[in-house]
C-alpha positions as CSV (number, residue, x, y, z in Angstrom):
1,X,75.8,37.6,62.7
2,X,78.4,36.0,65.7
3,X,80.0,32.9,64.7
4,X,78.3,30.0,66.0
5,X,80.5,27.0,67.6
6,X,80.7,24.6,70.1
7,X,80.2,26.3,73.3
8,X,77.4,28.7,71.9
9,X,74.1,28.6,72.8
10,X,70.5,30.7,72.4
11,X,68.1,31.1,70.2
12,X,70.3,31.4,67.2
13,X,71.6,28.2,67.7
14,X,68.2,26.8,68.3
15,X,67.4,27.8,65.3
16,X,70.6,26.3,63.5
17,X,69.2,22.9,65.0
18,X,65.9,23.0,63.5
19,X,67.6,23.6,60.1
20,X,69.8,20.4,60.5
21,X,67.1,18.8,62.0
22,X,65.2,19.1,58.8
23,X,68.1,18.9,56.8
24,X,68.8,15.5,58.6
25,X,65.7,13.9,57.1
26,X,66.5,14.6,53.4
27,X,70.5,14.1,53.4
28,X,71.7,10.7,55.4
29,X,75.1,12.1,55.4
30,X,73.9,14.9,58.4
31,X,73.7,13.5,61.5
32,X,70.7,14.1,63.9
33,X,70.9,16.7,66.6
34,X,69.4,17.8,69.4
35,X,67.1,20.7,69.3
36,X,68.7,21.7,72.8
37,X,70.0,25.6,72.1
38,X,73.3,24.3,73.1
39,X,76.2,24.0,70.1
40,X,77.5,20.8,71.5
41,X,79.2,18.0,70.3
42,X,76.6,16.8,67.8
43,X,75.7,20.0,66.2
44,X,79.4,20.4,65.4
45,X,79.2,17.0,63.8
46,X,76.2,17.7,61.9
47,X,77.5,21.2,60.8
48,X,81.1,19.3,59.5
49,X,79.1,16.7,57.9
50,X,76.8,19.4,55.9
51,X,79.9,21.8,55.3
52,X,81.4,18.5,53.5
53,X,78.4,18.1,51.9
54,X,78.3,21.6,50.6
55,X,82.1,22.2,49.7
56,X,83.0,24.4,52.0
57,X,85.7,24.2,53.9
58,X,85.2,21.9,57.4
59,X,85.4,23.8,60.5
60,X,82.2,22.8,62.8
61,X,82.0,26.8,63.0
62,X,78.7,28.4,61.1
63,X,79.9,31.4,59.9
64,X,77.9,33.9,57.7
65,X,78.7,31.2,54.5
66,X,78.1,28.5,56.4
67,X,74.6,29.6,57.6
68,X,74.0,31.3,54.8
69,X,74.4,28.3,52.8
70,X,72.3,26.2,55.1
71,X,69.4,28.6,54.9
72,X,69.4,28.0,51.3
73,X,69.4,24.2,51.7
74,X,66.5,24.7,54.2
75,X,64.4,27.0,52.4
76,X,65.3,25.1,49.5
77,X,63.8,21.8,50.9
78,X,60.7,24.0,52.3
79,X,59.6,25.8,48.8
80,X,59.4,21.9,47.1
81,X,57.3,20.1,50.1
């Protein structure tokens, strides 16, 4: 998997937005995004936030631990609803 950061944008980064989205509504500390495809200003917020969050270190880049941890969060969320 590419990095993802500010500046990137597709599907995977779409996808990255959903899962903060829905992150968003179970963790106040995330801020909302925008599910745009675009890594702009307030994905890299949101990602900061949940790498905070998640003790790693704070970049605003979703690297393979980053998104891997944030799949975990998601998925974690999904399996209890």
């Amino acid at each position: 998997m590419e990095d993802l950061r500010r500046g990137s944008n597709g599907a995977g980064v779409r996808e990255l937005q959903y899962y903060l989205a829905v992150l968003n509504l179970f963790y106040n500390q995330i801020p909302p995004v925008n599910i745009s495809g675009e890594f702009d200003t307030m994905t890299e917020e949101s990602v900061e936030a949940f790498q905070l969050l998640a003790n790693l270190p704070v970049t605003g880049v979703v690297d393979v631990v980053t998104w891997n941890t944030i799949t975990r969060a998601y998925y974690g969320i999904i399996d209890t609803v």
